[in-house]
mmCIF file as Biopython writes it, N, C-alpha, C and O atoms, coordinates in Angstrom:
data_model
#
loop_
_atom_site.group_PDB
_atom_site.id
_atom_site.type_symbol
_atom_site.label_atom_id
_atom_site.label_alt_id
_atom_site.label_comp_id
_atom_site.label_asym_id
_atom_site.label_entity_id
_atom_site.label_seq_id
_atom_site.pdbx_PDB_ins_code
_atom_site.Cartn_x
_atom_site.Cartn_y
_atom_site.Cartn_z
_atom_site.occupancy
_atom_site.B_iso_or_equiv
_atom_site.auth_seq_id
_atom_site.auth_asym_id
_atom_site.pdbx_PDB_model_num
ATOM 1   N N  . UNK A ? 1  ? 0.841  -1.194 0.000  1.0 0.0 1  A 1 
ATOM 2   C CA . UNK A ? 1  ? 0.000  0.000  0.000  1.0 0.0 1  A 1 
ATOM 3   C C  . UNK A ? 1  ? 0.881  1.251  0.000  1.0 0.0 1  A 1 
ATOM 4   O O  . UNK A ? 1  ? 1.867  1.229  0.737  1.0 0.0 1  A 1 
ATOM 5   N N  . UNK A ? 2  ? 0.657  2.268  -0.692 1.0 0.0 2  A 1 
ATOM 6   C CA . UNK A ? 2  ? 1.263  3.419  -0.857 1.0 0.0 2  A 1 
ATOM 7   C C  . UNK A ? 2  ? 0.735  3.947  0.549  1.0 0.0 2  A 1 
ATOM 8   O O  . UNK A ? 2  ? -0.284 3.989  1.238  1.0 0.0 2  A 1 
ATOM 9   N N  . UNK A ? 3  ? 2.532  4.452  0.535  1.0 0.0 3  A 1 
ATOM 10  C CA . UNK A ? 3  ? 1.838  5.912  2.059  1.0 0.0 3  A 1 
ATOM 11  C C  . UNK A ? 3  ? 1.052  6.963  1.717  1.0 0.0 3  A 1 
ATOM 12  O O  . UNK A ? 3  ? 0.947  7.086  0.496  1.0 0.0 3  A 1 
ATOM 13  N N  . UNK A ? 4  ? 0.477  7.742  2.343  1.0 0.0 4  A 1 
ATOM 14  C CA . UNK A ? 4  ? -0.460 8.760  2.043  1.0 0.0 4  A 1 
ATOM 15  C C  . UNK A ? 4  ? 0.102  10.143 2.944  1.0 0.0 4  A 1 
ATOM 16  O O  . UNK A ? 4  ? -0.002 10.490 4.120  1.0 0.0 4  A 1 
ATOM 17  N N  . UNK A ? 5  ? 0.829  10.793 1.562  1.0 0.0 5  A 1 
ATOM 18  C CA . UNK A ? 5  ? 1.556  12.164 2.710  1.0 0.0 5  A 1 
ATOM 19  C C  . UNK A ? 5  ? 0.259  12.854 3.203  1.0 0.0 5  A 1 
ATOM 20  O O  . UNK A ? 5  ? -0.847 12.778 2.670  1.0 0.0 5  A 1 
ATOM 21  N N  . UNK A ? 6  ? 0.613  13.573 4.371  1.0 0.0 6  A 1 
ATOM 22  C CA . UNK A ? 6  ? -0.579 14.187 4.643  1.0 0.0 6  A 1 
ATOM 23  C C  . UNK A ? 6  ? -0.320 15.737 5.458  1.0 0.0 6  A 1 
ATOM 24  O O  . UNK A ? 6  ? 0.049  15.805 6.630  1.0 0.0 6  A 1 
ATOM 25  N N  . UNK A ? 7  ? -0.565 16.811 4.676  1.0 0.0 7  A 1 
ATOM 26  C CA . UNK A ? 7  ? -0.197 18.385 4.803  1.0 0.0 7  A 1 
ATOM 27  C C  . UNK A ? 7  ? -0.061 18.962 6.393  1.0 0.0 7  A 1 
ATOM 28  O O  . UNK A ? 7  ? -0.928 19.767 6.734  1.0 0.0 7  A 1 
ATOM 29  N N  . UNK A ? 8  ? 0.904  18.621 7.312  1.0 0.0 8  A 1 
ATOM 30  C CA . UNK A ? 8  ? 1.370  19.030 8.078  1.0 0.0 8  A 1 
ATOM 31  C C  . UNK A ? 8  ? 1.699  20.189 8.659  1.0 0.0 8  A 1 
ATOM 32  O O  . UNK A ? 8  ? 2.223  20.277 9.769  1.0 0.0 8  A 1 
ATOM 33  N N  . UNK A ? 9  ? 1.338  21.324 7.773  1.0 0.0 9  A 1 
ATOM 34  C CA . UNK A ? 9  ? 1.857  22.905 7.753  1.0 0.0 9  A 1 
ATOM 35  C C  . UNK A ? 9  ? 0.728  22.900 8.548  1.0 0.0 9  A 1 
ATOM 36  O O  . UNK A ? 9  ? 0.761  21.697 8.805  1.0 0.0 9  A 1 
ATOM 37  N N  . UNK A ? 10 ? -0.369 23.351 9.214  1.0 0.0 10 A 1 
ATOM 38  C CA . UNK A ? 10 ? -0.871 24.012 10.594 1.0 0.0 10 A 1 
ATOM 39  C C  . UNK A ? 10 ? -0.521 23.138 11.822 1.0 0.0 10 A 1 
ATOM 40  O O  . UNK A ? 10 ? -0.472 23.837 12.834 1.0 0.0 10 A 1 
ATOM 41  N N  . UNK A ? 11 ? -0.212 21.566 12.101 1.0 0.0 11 A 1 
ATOM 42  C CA . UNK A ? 11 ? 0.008  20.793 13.214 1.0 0.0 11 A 1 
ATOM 43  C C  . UNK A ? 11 ? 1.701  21.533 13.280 1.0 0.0 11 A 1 
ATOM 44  O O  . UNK A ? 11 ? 2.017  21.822 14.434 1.0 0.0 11 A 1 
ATOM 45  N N  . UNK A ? 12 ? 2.554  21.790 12.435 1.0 0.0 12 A 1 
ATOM 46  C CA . UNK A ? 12 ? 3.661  22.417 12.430 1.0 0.0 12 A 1 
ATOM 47  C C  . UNK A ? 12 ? 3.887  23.895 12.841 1.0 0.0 12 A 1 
ATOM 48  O O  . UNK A ? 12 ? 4.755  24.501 13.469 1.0 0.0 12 A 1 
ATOM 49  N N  . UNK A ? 13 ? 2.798  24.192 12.251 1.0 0.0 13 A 1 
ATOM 50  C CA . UNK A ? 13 ? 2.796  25.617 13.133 1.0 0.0 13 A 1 
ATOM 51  C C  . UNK A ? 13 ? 2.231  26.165 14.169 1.0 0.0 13 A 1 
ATOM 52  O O  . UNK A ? 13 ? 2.370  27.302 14.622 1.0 0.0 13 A 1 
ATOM 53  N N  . UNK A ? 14 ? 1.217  24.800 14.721 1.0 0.0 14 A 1 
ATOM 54  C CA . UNK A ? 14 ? 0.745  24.968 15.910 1.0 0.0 14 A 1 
ATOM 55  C C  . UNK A ? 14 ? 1.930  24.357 16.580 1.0 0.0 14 A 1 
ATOM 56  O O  . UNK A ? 14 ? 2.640  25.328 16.843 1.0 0.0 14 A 1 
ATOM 57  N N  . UNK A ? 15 ? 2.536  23.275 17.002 1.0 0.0 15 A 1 
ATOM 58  C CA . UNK A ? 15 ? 3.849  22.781 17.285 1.0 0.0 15 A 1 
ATOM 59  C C  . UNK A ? 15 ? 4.646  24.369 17.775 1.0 0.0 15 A 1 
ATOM 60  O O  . UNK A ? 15 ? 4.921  24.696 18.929 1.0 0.0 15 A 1 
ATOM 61  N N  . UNK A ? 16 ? 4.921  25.273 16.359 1.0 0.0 16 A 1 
ATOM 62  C CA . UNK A ? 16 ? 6.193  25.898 16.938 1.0 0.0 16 A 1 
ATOM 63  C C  . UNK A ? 16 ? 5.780  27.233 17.292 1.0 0.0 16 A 1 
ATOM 64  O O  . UNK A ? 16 ? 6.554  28.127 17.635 1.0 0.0 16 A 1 
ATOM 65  N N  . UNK A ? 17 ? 4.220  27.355 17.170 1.0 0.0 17 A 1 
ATOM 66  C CA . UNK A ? 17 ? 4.312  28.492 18.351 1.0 0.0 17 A 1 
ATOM 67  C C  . UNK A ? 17 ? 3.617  28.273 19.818 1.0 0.0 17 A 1 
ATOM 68  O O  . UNK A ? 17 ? 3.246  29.216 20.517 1.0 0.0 17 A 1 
ATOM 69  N N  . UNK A ? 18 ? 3.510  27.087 20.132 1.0 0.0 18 A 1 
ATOM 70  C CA . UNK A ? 18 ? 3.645  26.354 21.432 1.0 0.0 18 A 1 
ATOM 71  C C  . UNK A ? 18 ? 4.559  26.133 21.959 1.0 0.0 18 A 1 
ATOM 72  O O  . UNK A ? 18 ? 4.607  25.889 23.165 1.0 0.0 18 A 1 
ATOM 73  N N  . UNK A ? 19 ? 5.768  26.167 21.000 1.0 0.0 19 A 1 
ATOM 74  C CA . UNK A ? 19 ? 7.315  25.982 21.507 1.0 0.0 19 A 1 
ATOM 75  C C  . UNK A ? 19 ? 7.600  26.858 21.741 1.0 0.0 19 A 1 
ATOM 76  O O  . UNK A ? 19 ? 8.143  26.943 22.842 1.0 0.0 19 A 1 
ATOM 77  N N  . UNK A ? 20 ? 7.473  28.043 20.981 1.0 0.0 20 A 1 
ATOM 78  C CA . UNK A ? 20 ? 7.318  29.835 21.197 1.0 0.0 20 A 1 
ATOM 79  C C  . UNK A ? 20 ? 7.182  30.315 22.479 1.0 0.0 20 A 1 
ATOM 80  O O  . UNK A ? 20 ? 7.986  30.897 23.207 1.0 0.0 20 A 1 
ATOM 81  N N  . UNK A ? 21 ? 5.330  29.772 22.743 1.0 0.0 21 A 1 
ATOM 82  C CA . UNK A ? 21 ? 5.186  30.425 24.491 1.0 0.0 21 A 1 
ATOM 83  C C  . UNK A ? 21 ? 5.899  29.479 25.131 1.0 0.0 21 A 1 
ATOM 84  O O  . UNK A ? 21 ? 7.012  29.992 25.246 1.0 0.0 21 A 1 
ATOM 85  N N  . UNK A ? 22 ? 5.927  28.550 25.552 1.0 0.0 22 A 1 
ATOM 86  C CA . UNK A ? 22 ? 6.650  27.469 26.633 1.0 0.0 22 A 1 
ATOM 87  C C  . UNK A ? 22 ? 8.651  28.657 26.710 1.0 0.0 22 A 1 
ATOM 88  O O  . UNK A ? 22 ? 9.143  29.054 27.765 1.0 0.0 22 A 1 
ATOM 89  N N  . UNK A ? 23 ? 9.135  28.831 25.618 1.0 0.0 23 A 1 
ATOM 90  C CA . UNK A ? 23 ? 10.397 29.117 25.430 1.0 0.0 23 A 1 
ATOM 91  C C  . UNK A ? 23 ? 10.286 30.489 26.466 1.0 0.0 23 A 1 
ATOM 92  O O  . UNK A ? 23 ? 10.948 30.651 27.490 1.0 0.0 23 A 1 
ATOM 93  N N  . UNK A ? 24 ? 9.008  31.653 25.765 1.0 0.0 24 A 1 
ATOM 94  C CA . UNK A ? 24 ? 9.103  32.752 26.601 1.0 0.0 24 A 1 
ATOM 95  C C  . UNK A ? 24 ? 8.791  32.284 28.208 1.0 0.0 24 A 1 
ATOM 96  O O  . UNK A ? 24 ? 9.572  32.596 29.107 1.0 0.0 24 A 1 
ATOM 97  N N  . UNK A ? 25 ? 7.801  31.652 28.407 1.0 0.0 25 A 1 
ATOM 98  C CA . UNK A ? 25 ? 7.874  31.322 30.050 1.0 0.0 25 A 1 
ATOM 99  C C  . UNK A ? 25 ? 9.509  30.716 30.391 1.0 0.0 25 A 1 
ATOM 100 O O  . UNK A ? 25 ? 10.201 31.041 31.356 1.0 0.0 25 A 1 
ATOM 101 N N  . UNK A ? 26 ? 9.744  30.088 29.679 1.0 0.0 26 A 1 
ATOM 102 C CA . UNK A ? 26 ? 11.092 29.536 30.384 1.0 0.0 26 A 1 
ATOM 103 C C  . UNK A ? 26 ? 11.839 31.168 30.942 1.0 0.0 26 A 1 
ATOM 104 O O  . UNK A ? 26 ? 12.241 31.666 31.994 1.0 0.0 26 A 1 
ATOM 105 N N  . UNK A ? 27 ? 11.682 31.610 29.263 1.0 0.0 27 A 1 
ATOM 106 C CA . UNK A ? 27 ? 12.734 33.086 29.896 1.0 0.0 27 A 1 
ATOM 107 C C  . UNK A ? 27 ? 11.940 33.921 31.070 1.0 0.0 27 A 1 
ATOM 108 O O  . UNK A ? 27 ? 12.534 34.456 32.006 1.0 0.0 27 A 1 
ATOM 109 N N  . UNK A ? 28 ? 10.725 33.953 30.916 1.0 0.0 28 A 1 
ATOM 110 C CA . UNK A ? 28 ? 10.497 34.861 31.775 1.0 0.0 28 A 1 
ATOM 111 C C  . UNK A ? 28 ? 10.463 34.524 33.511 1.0 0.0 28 A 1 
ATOM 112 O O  . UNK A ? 28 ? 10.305 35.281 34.469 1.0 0.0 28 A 1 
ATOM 113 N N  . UNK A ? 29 ? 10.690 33.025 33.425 1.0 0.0 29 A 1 
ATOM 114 C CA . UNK A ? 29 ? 10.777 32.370 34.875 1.0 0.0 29 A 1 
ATOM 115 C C  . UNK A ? 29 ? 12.345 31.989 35.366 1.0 0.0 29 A 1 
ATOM 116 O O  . UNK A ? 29 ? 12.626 31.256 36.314 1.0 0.0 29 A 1 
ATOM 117 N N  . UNK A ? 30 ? 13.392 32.751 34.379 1.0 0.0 30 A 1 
ATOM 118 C CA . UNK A ? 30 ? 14.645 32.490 34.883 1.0 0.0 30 A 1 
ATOM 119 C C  . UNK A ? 30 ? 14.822 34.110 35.147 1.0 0.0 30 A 1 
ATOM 120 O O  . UNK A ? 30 ? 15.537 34.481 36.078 1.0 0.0 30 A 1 
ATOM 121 N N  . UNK A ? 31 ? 14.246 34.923 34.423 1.0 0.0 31 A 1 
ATOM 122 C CA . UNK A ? 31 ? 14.297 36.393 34.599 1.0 0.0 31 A 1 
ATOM 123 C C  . UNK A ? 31 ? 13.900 36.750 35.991 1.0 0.0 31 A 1 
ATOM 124 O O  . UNK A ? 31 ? 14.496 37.625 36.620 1.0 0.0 31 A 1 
ATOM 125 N N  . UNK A ? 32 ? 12.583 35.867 36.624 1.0 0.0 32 A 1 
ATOM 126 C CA . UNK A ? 32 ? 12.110 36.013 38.314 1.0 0.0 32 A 1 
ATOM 127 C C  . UNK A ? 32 ? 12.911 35.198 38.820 1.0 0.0 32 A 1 
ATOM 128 O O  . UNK A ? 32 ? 12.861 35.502 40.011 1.0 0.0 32 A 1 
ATOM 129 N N  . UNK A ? 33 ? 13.726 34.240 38.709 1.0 0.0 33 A 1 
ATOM 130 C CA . UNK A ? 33 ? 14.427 33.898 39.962 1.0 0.0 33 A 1 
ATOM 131 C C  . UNK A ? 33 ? 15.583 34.686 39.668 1.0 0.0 33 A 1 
ATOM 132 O O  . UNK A ? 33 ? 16.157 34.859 40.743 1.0 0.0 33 A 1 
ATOM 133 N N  . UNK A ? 34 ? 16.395 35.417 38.470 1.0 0.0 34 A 1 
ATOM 134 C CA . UNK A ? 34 ? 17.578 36.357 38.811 1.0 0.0 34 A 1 
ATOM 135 C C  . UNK A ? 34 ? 17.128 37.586 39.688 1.0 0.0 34 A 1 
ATOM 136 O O  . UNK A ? 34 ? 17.828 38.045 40.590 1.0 0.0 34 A 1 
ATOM 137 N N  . UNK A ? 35 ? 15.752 38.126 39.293 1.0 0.0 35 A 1 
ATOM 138 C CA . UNK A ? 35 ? 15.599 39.083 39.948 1.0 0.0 35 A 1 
ATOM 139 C C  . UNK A ? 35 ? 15.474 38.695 42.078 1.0 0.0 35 A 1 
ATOM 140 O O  . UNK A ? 35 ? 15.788 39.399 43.037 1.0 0.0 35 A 1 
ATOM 141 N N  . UNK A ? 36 ? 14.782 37.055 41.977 1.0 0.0 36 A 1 
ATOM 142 C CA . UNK A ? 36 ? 14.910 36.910 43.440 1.0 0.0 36 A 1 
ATOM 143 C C  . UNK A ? 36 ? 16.450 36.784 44.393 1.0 0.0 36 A 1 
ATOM 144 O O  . UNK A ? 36 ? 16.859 37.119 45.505 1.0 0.0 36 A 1 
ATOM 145 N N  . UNK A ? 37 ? 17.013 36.010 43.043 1.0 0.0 37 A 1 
ATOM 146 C CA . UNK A ? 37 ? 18.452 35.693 44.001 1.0 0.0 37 A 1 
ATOM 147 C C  . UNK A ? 37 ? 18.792 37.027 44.056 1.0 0.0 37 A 1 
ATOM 148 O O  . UNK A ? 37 ? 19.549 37.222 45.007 1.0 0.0 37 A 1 
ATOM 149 N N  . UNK A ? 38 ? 18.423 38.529 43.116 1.0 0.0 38 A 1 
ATOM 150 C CA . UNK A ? 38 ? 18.949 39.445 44.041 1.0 0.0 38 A 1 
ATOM 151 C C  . UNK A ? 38 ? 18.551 40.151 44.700 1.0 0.0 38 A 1 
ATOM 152 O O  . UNK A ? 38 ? 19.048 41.157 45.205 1.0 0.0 38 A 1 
ATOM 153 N N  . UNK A ? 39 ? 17.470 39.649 44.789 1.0 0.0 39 A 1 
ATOM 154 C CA . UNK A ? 39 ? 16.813 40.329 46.057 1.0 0.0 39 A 1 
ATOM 155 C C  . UNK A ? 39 ? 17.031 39.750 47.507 1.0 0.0 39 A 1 
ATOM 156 O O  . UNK A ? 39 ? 16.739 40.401 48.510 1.0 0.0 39 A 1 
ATOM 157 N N  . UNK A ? 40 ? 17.555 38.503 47.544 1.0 0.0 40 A 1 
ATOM 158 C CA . UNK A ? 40 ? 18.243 37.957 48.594 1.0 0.0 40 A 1 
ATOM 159 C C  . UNK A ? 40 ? 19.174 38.203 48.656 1.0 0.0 40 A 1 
ATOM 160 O O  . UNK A ? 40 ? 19.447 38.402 49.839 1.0 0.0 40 A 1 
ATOM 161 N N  . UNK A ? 41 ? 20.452 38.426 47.681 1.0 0.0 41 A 1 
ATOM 162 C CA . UNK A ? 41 ? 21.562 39.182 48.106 1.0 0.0 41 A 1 
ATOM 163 C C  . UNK A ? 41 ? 21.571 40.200 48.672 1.0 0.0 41 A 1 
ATOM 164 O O  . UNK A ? 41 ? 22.345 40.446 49.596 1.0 0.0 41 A 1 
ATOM 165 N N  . UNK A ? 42 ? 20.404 41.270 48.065 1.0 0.0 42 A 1 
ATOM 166 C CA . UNK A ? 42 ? 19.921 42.279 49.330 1.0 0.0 42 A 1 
ATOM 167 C C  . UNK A ? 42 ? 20.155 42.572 50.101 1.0 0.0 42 A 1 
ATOM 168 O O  . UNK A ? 42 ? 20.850 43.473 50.569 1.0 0.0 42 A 1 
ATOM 169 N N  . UNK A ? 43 ? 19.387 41.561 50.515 1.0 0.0 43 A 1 
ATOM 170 C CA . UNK A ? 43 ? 18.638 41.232 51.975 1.0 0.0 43 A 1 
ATOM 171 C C  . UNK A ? 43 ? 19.678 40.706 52.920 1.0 0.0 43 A 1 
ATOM 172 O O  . UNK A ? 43 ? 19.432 40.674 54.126 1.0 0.0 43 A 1 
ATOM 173 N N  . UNK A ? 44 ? 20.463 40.424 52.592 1.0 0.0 44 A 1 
ATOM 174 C CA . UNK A ? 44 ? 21.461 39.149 53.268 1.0 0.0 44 A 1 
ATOM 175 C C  . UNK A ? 44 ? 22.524 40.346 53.784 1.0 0.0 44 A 1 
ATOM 176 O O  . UNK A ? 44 ? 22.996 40.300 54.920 1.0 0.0 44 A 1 
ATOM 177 N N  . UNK A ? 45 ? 22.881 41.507 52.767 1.0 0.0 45 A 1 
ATOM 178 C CA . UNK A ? 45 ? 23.634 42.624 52.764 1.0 0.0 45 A 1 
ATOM 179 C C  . UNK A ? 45 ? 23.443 43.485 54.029 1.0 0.0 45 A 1 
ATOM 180 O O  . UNK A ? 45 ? 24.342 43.907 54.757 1.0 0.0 45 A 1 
ATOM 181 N N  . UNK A ? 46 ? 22.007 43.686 54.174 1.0 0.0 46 A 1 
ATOM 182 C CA . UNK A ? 46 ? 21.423 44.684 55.188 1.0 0.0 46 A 1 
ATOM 183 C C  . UNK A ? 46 ? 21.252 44.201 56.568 1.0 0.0 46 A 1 
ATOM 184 O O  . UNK A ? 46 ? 21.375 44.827 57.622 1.0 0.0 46 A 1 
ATOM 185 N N  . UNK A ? 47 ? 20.835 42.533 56.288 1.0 0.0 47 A 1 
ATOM 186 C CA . UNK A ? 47 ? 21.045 42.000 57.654 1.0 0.0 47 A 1 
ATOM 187 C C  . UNK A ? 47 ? 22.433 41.394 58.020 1.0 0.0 47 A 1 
ATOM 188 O O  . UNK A ? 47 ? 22.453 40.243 57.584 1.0 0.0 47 A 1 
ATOM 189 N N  . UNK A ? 48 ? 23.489 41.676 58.585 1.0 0.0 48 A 1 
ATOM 190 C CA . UNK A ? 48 ? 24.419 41.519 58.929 1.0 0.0 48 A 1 
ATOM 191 C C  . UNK A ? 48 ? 24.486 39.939 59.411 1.0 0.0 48 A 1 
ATOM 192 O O  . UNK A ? 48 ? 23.779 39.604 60.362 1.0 0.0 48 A 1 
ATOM 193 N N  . UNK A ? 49 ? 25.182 39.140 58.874 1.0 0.0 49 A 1 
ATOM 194 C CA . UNK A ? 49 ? 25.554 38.029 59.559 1.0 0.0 49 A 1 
ATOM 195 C C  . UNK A ? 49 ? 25.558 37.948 61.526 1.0 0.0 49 A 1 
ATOM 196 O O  . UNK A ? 49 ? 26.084 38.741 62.307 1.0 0.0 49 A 1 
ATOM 197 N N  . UNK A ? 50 ? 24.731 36.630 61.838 1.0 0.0 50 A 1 
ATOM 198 C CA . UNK A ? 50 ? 24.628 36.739 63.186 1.0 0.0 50 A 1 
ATOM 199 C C  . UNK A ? 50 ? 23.539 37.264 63.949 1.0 0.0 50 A 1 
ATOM 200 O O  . UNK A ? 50 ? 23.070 36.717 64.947 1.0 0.0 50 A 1 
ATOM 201 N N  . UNK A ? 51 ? 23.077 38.552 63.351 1.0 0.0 51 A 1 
ATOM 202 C CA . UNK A ? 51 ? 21.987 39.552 63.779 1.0 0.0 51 A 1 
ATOM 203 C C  . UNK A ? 51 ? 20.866 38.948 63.157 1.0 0.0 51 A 1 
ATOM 204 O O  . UNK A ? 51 ? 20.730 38.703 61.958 1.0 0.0 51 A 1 
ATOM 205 N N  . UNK A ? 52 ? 19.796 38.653 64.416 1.0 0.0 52 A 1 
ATOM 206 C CA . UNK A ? 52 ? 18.382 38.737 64.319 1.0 0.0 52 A 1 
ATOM 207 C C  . UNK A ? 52 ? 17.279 39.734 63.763 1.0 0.0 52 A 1 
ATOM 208 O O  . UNK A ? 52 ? 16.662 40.522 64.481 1.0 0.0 52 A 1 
ATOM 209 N N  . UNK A ? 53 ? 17.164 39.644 62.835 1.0 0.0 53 A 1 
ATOM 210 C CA . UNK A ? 53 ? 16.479 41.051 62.547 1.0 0.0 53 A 1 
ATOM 211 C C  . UNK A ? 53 ? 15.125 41.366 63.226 1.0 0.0 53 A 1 
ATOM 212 O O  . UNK A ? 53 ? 14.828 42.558 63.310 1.0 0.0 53 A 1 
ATOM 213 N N  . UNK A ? 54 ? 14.130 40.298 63.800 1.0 0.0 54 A 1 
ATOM 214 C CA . UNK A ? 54 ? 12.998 40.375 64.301 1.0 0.0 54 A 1 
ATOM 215 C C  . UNK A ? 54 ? 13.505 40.645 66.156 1.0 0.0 54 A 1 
ATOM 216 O O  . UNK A ? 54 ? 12.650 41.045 66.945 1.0 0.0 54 A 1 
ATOM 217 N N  . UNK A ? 55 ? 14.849 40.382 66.593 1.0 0.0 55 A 1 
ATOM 218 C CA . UNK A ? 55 ? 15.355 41.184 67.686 1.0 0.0 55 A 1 
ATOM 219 C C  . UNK A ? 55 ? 15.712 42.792 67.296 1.0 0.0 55 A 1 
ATOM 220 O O  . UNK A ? 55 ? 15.753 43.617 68.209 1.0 0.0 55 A 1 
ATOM 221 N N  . UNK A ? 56 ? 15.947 43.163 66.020 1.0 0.0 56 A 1 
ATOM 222 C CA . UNK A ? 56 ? 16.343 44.319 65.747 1.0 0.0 56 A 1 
ATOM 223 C C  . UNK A ? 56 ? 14.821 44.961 66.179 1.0 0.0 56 A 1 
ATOM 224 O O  . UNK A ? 56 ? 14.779 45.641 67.203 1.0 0.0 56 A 1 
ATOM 225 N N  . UNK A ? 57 ? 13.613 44.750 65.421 1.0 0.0 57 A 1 
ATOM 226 C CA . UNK A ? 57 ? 12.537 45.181 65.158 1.0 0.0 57 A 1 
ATOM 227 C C  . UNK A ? 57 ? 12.051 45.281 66.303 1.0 0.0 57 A 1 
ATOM 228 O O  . UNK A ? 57 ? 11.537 46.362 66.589 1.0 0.0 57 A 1 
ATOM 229 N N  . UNK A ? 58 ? 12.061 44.126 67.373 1.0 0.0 58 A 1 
ATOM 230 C CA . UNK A ? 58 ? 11.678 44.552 68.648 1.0 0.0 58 A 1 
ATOM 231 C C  . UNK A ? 58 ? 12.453 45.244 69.565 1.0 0.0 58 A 1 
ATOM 232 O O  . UNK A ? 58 ? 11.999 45.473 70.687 1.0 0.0 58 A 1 
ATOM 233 N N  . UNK A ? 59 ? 13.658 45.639 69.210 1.0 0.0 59 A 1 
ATOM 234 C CA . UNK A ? 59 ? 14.447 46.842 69.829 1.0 0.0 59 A 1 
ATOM 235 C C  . UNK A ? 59 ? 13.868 47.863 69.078 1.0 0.0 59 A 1 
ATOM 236 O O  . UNK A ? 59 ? 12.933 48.254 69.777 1.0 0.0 59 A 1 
ATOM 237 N N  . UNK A ? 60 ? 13.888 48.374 68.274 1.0 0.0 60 A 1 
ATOM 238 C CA . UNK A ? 60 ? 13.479 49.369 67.453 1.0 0.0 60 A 1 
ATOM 239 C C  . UNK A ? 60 ? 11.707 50.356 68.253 1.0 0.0 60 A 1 
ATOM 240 O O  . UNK A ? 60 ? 11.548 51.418 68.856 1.0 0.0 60 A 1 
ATOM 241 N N  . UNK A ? 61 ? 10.791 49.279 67.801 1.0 0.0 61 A 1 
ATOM 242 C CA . UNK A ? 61 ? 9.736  49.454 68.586 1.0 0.0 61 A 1 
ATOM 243 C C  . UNK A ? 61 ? 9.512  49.741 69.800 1.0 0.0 61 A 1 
ATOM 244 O O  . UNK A ? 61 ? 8.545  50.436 70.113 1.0 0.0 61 A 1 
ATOM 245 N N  . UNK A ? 62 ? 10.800 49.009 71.132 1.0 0.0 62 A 1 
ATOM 246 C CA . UNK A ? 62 ? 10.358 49.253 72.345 1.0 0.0 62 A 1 
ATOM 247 C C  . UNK A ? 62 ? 11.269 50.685 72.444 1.0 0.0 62 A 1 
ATOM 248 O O  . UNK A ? 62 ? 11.101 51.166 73.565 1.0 0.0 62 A 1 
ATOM 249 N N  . UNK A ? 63 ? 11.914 51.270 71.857 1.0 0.0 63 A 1 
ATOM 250 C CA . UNK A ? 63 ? 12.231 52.858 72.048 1.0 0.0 63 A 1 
ATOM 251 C C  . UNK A ? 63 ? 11.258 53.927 72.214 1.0 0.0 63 A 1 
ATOM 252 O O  . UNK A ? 63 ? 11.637 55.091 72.350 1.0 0.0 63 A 1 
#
């Protein structure tokens, strides 16, 4: 029996712009964790190694 080609151009282009969004979420979900890791570097900056910051806050308040 002969094969029967069969016109693939919209399953192909549904394919690659599904690959499209999936690709932008990838980028846009490595873009939020660069922006978190620096927002923990931050954070890590301001609170000094050792120091409690929720002891800071309740010094702060009982002044």
């Amino acid at each position: 029996m002969p094969q029967i080609k069969t016109d693939n151009r919209a399953k192909d282009a549904k394919n690659q712009r599904f690959k499209n969004e999936v690709e932008q979420m990838e980028n846009g979900h490595k873009q939020m964790r660069q922006e978190l890791d620096n927002l923990k570097a931050e954070a890590q900056q301001r609170n000094r190694p050792g120091e409690n910051p929720k002891n800071k806050r309740s010094f702060m308040l009982s002044l």
